[in-house]
C-alpha positions as CSV (number, residue, x, y, z in Angstrom):
1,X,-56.6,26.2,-21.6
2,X,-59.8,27.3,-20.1
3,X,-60.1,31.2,-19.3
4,X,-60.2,30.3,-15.2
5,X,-56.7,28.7,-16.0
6,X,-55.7,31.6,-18.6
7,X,-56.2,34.0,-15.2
8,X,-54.4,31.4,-12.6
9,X,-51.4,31.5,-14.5
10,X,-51.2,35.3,-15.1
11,X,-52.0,35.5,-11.4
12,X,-48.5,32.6,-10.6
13,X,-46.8,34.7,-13.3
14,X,-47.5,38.5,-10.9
15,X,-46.5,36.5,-7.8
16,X,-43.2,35.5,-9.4
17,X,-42.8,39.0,-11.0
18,X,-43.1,40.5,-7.3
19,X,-40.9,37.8,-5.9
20,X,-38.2,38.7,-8.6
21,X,-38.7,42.0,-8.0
22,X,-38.1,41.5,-4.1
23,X,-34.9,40.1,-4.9
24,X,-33.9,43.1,-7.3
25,X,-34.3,45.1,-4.3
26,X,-32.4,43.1,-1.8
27,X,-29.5,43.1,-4.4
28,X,-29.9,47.2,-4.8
29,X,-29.5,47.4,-1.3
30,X,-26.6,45.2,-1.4
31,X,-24.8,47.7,-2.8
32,X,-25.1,46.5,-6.4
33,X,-23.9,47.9,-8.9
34,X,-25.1,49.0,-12.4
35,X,-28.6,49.1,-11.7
36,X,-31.4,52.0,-12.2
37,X,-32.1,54.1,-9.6
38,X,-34.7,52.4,-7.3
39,X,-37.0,56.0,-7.3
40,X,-36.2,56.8,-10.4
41,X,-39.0,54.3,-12.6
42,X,-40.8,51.4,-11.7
43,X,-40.3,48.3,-13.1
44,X,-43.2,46.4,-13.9
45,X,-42.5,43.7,-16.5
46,X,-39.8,43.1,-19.5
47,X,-39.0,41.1,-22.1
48,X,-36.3,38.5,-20.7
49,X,-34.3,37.4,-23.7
50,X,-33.0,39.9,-26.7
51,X,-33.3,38.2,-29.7
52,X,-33.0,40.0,-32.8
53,X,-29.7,42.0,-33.6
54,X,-30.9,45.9,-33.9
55,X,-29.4,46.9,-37.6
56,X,-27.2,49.6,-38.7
57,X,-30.4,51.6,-39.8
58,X,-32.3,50.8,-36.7
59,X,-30.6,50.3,-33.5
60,X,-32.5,49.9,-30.3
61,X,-31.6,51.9,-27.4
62,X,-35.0,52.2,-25.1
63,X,-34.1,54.8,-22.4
64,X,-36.6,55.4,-19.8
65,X,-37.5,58.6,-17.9
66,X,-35.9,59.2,-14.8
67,X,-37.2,61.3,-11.6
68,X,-34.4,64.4,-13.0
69,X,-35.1,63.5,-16.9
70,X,-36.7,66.1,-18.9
71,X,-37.9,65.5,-22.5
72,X,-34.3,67.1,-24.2
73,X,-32.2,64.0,-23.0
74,X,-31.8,61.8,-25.7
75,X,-31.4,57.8,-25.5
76,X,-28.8,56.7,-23.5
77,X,-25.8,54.6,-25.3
78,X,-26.7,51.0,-25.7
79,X,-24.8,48.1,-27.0
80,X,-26.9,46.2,-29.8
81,X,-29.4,43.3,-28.5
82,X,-27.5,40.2,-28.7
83,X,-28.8,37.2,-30.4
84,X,-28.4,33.5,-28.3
85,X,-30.1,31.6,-30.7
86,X,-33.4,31.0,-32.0
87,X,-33.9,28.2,-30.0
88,X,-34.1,30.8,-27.5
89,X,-37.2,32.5,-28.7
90,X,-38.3,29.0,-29.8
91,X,-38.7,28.2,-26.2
92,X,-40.3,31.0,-24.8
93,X,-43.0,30.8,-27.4
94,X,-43.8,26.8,-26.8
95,X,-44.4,27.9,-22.9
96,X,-47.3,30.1,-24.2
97,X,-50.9,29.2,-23.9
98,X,-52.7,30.0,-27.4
99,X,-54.8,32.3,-25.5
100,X,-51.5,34.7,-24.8
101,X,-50.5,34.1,-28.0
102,X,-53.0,35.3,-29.7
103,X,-53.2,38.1,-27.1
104,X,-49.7,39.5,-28.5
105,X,-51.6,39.4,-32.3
106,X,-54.0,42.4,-30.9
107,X,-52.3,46.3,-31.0
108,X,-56.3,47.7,-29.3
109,X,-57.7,51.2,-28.4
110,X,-59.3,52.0,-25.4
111,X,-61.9,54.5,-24.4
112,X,-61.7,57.6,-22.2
113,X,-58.7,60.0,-21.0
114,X,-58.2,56.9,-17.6
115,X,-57.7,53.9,-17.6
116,X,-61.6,52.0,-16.6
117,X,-62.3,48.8,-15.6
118,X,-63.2,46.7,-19.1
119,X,-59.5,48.0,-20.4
120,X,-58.1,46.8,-16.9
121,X,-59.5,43.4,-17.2
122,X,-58.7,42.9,-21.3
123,X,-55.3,43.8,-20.8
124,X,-54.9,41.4,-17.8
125,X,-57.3,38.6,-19.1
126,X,-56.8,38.8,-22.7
127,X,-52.4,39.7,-22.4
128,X,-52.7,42.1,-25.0
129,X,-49.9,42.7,-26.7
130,X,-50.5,46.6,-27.5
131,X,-52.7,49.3,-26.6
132,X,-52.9,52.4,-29.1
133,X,-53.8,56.0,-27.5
134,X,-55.6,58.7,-30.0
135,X,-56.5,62.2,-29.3
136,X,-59.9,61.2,-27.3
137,X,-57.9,59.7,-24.9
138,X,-55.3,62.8,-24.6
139,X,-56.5,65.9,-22.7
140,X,-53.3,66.7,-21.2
141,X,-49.7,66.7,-20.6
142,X,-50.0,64.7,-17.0
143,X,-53.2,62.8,-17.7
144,X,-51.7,61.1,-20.7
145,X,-48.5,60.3,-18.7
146,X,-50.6,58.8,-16.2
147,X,-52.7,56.8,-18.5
148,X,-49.5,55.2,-20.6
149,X,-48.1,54.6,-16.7
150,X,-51.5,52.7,-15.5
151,X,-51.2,50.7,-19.2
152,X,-48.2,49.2,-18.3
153,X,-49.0,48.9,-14.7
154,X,-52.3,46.6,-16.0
155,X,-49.4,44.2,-18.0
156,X,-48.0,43.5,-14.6
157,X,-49.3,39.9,-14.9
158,X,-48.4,39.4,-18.0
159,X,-45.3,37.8,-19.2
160,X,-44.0,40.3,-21.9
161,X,-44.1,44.9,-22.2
162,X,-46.8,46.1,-24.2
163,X,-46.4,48.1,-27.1
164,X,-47.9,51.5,-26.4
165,X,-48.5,53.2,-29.8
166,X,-49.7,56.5,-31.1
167,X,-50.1,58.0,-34.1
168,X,-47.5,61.2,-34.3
169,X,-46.8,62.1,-37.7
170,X,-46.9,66.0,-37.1
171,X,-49.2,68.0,-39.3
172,X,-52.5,67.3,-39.0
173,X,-52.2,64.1,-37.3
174,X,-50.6,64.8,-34.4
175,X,-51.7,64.0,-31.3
176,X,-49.9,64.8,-28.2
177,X,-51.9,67.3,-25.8
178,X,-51.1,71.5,-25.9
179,X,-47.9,71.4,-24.0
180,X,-45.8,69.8,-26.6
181,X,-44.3,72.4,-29.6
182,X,-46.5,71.7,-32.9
183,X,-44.9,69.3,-35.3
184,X,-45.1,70.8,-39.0
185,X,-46.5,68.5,-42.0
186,X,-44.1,66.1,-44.2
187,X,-44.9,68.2,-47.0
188,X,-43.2,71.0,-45.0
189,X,-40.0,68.8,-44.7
190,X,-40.0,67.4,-47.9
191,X,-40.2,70.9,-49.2
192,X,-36.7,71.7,-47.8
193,X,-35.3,68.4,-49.7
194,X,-32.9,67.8,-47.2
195,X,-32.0,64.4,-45.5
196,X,-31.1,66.0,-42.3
197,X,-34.2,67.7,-41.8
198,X,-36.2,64.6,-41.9
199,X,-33.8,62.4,-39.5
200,X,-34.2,65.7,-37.2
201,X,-37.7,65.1,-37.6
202,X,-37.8,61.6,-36.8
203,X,-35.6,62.1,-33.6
204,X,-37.9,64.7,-32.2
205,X,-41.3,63.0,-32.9
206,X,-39.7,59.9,-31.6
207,X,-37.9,62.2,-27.9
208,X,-41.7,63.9,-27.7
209,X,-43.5,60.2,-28.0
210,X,-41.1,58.7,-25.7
211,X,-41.3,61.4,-22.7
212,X,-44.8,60.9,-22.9
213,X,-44.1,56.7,-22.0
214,X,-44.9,55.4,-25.4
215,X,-42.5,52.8,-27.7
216,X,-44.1,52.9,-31.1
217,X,-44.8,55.5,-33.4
218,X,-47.2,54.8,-36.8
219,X,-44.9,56.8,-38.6
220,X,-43.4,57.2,-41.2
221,X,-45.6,57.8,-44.3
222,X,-44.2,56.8,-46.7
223,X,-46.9,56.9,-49.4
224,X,-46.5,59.4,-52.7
225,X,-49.1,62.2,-53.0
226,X,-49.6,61.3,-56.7
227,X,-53.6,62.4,-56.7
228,X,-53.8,65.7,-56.1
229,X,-57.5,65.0,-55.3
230,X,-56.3,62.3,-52.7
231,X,-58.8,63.2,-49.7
232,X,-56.6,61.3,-47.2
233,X,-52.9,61.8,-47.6
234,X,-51.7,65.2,-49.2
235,X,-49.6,66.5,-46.7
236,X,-48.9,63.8,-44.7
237,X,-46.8,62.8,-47.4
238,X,-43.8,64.3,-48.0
239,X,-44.6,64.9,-51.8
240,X,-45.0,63.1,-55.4
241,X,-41.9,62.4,-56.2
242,X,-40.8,58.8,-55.3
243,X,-36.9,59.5,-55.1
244,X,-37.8,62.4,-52.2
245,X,-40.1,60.3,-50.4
246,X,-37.6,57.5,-50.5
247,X,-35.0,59.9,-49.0
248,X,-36.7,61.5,-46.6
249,X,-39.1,58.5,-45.6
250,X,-36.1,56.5,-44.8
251,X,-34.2,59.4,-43.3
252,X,-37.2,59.6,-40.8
253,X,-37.6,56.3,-39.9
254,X,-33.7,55.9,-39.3
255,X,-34.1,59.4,-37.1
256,X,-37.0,58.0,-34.9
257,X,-35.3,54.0,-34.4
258,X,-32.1,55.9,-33.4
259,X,-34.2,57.2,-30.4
260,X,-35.5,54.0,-28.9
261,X,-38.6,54.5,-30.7
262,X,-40.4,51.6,-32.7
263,X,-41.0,52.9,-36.0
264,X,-43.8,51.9,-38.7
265,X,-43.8,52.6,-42.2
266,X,-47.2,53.3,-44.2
267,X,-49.2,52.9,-45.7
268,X,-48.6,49.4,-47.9
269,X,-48.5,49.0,-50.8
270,X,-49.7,52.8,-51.6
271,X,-52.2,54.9,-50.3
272,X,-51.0,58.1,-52.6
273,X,-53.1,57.5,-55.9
274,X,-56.3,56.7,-53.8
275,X,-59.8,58.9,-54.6
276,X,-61.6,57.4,-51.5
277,X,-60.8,57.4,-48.1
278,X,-60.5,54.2,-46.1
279,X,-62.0,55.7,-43.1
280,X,-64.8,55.7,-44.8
281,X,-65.2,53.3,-47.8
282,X,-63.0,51.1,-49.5
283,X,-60.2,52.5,-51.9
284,X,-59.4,51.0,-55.5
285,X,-56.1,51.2,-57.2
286,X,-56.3,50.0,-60.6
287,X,-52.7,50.2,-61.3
288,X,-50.6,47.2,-62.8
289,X,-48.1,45.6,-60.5
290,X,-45.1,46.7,-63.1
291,X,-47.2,50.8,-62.6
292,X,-47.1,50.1,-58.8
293,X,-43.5,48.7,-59.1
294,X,-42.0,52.1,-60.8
295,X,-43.3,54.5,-57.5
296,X,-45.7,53.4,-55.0
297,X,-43.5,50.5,-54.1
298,X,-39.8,52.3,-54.3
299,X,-39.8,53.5,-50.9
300,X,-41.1,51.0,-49.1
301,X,-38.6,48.3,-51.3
302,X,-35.9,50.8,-50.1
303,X,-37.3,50.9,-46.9
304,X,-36.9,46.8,-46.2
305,X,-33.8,46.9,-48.1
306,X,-33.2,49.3,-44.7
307,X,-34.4,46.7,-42.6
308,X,-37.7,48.4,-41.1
309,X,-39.1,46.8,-38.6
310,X,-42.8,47.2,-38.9
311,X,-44.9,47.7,-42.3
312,X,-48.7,48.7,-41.4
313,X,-50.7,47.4,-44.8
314,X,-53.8,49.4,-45.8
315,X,-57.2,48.5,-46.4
316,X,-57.2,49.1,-50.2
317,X,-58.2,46.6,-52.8
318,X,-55.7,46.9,-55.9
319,X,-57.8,44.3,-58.1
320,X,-54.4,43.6,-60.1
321,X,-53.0,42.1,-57.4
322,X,-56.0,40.8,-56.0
323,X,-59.6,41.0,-57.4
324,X,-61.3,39.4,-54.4
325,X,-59.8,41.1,-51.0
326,X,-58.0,44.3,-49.6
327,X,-54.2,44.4,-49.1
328,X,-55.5,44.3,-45.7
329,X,-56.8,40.8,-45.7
330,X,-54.6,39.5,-49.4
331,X,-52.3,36.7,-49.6
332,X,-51.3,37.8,-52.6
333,X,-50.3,41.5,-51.2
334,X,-48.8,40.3,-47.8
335,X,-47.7,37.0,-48.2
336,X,-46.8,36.7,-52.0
337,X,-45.6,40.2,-52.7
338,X,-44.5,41.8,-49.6
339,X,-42.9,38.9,-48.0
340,X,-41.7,36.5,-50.7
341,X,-41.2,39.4,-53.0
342,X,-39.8,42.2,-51.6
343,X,-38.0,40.1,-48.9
344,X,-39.7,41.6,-45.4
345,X,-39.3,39.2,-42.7
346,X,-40.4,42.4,-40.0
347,X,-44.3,42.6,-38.7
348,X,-47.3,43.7,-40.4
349,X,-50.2,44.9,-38.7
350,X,-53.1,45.6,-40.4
351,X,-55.1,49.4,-40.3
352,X,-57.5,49.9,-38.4
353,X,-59.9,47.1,-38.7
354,X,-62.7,49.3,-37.5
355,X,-62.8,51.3,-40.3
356,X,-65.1,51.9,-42.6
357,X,-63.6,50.3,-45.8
358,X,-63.6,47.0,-43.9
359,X,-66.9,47.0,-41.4
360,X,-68.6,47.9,-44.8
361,X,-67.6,44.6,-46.8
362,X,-66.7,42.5,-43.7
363,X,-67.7,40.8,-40.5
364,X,-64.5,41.6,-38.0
365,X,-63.9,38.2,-37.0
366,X,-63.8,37.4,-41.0
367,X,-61.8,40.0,-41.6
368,X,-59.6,39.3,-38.7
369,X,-59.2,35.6,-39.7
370,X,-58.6,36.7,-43.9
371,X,-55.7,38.6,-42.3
372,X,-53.7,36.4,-40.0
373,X,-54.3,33.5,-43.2
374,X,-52.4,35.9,-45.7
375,X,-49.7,36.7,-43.4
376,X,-50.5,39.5,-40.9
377,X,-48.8,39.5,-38.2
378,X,-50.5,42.3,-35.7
379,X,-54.4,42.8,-35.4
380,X,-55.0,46.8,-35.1
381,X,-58.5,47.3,-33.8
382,X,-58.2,50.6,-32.7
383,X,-62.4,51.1,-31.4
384,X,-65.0,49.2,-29.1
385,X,-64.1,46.5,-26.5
386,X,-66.6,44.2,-28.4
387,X,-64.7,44.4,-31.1
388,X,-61.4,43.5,-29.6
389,X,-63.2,40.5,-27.7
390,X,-65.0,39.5,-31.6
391,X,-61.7,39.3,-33.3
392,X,-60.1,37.5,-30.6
393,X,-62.8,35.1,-29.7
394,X,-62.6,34.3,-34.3
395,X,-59.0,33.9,-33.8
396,X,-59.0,31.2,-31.2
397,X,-62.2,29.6,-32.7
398,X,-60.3,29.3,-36.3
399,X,-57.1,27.9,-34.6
400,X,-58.9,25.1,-32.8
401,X,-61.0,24.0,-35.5
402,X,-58.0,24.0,-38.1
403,X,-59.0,27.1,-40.2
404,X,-55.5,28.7,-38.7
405,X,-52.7,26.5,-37.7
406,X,-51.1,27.2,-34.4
407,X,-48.0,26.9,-36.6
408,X,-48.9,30.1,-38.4
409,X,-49.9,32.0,-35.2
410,X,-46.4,30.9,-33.5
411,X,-44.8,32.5,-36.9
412,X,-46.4,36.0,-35.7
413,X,-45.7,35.5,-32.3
414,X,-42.2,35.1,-32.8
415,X,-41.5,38.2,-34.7
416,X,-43.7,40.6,-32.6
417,X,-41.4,39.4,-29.4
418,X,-38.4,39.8,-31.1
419,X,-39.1,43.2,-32.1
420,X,-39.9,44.0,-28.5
421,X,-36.3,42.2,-27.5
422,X,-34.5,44.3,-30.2
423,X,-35.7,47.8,-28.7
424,X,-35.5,46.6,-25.3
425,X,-39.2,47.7,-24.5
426,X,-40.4,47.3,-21.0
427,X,-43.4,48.7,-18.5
428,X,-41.6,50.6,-16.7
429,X,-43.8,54.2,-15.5
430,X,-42.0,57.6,-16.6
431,X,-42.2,60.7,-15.0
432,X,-44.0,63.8,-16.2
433,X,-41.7,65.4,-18.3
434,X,-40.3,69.1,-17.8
435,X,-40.6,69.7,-21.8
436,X,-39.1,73.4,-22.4
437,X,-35.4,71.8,-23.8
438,X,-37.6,69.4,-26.5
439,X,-39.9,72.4,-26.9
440,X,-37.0,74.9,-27.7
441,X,-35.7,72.3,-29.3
442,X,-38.4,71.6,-32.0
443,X,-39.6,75.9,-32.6
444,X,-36.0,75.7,-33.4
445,X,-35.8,73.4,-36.0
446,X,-38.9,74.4,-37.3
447,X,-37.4,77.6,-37.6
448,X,-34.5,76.4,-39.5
449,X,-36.7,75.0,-42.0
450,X,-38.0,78.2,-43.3
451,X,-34.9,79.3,-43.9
């Protein structure tokens, strides 16, 4: 499919969007029952089909912001996605053009506090399946729920929600705008040792992210601060012992999917022991599989054992496990360990493929093409429109000449729209949040911590 017919069929797919959307409002004004209030959000697009069941560990109820919501309601009751079949999903995968496809592969940053014309036309051209927001493009409480809004209002072509991601882990990486309570660090909850605390903390990050319009937090860590000289975890961890991480790491993760929020757990297979960081350079763990398998890997096994959704892989290279490439970009990390392995059948997305431990060593588009081949299923390249347009222009170019099997990218595809069935997600706008109940609601719990 040529990129003039890419466009014509997102532009047939708007026209039927607004023509289902006419209907919707005829039947509202029917006197239909059941239905959302018609000023309360926008509708813009949604997945059409759930697909995967949500778990006992991580249900999916996805409420959306209403015109009286404020940021203390929590997510409203939901019955568990149902699951017709995977002849279902089968379907609505074969109608996709490889260009879309691939589109869905690519979790991308933009630039600027507004949304500007290059991320307008790679969201609509490109159907991007995810757009992540960092503190550059936060200033403030009403400008960042305009920009998630104008996000999701770009996807209106497009046949499936994005995911709108950030990375809130409190601490030091935290990064909603002033008006939100400050989060404290893991090590602060895992100094209290108690479960509750960290599903507390999960369910608040995840009610503060989702007031704000996201679906998807890059949180938990779940990696063990065994080097005290570790220059890139430290307190995002919740401390160096493998059994309190596992506890609380999972307790956290539960906390935030309970809330409609899209957890991910990181950073695999370990970034605890590391001497480096992989913003910078590239880490190496010389540990043996059987050293990794006795605490880096315990709370991520327990994690999947969980069923987590989403396991972001870092950019390490453990040369026991492989000599040659980073977990990143390693069969024998993603595909032989993590998937065969440890049994995860959820998403991996890749770090940042920006940073400096892989533009150091790597072309992107290699890079991005070593990945998909060893099993990732979600591209994050988190800086630069060129880059995003490089790693998608390698993707397509490996798939057509053989290098990738469409097979493999339908594999990926698959998974990343079931996870979006399973929490329900949708581009529906939110409202700017009135957030003094969450706000009294986290200087209280922090509170309770000290106690």
């Amino acid at each position: 499919m040529s990129e003039a017919q890419f466009a014509m069929k997102n532009t047939r797919a708007a026209a039927q969007r607004l023509a289902v959307a006419a209907l919707g409002a005829v039947l509202m004004l029917g006197g239909c029952s059941g239905g959302r209030s018609a000023g309360s959000e926008t509708p813009i697009a949604s997945t059409t089909a759930p697909v995967a069941t949500a778990s006992a560990t991580s249900p999916a109820p996805a409420a959306s912001a209403t015109a009286e919501a404020t940021a203390e309601a929590t997510a409203t009751s939901t019955p568990e996605a149902s699951a017709p079949g995977e002849d279902t999903l089968e379907a609505r995968v074969a109608q996709m053009s490889l260009e879309e496809k691939i589109g869905q592969m690519l979790l991308v940053g933009i630039e600027g506090t507004s949304l500007d014309a290059k991320a307008k036309t790679m969201i609509a051209s490109h159907a991007i399946g995810g757009i992540i927001l960092y503190k550059d493009n936060i200033a403030d409480l009403a400008g960042m729920v305009a920009l998630t809004n104008d996000l999701k209002l770009s996807n209106w072509g497009n046949g499936v929600p994005l995911f709108i991601s950030v990375d809130q882990e409190g601490g030091k990486v935290s990064r909603l705008p002033a008006e939100y309570a400050s989060f404290p660090s893991n090590r602060e909850v895992g100094n209290s040792g108690k479960t509750e605390d960290a599903s507390q903390m999960g369910q608040l990050l995840a009610k503060a992210v989702r007031s704000a319009g996201f679906n998807m937090d890059f949180a938990p860590v779940l990696d063990i601060n065994s080097n005290p000289k570790n220059p890139v975890i430290g307190d995002r961890s919740f401390g160096s012992s493998a059994d309190l991480v596992t506890k609380l790491g999972l307790a956290e993760m539960n906390g935030i999917a309970e809330e409609g929020i899209v957890p991910v757990i990181k950073h695999f297979p370990g970034h605890g022991d590391t001497g480096v960081d992989s913003h910078l350079e590239l880490p190496v763990v010389n540990k043996t599989p059987a050293q990794l398998a006795k605490l880096e890997w315990l709370p991520f096994q327990a994690a999947i054992n969980a069923q987590a959704d989403v396991v972001m892989v870092a950019h390490i290279l453990y040369p026991k496990l492989d000599p040659d490439k980073p977990a990143s970009l390693s069969k024998a990390v993603i595909g032989d360990l993590l998937r065969d392995k440890m049994g995860f059948d959820g998403v991996v997305i890749t770090d940042d493929l920006t940073m400096g431990a892989i533009v150091k060593n790597y072309t992107l588009a290699a890079a991005a093409v070593d990945s998909v081949q060893a099993g990732s299923d979600i591209l994050l390249v988190a800086h630069g429109y060129d880059n995003e347009a490089s790693v998608r222009a390698a993707l397509l170019k490996s798939v057509k000449s053989g290098a990738i099997s469409e097979a493999r990218i339908d594999e990926s595809v698959r998974r990343i729209l079931a996870l979006k069935d399973k929490y329900k997600l949708n581009d529906h706008s939110v409202e700017v949040p009135n957030l003094s109940p969450l706000n009294k609601e986290i200087k209280a719990w922090k509170q309770s911590l000290q106690r």
